[in-house]
N, C-alpha and C positions, 0 to 999 in steps of 0.2 A: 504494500500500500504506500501511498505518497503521504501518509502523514498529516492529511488536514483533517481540520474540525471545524464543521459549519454549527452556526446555530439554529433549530431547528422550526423557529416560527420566523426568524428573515433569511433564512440563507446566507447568510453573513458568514464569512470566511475567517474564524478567528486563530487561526496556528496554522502553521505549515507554508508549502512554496505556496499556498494563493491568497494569504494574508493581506485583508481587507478589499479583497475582490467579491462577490456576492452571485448566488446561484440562481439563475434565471427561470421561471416556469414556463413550460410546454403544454400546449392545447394539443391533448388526445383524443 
């Protein structure tokens, strides 16, 4: 695994290489 921790109600990228980058939602 690469190591990150998002948080789970914003996406928010809090450790790892994508620190302070934020996960986007997709229409299924």
């Amino acid at each position: 695994t690469h190591g990150a921790v998002y948080e789970p109600n914003t996406g928010l990228c809090t450790r790892g290489p994508c620190a302070g980058a934020s996960l986007y939602a997709l229409e299924v």
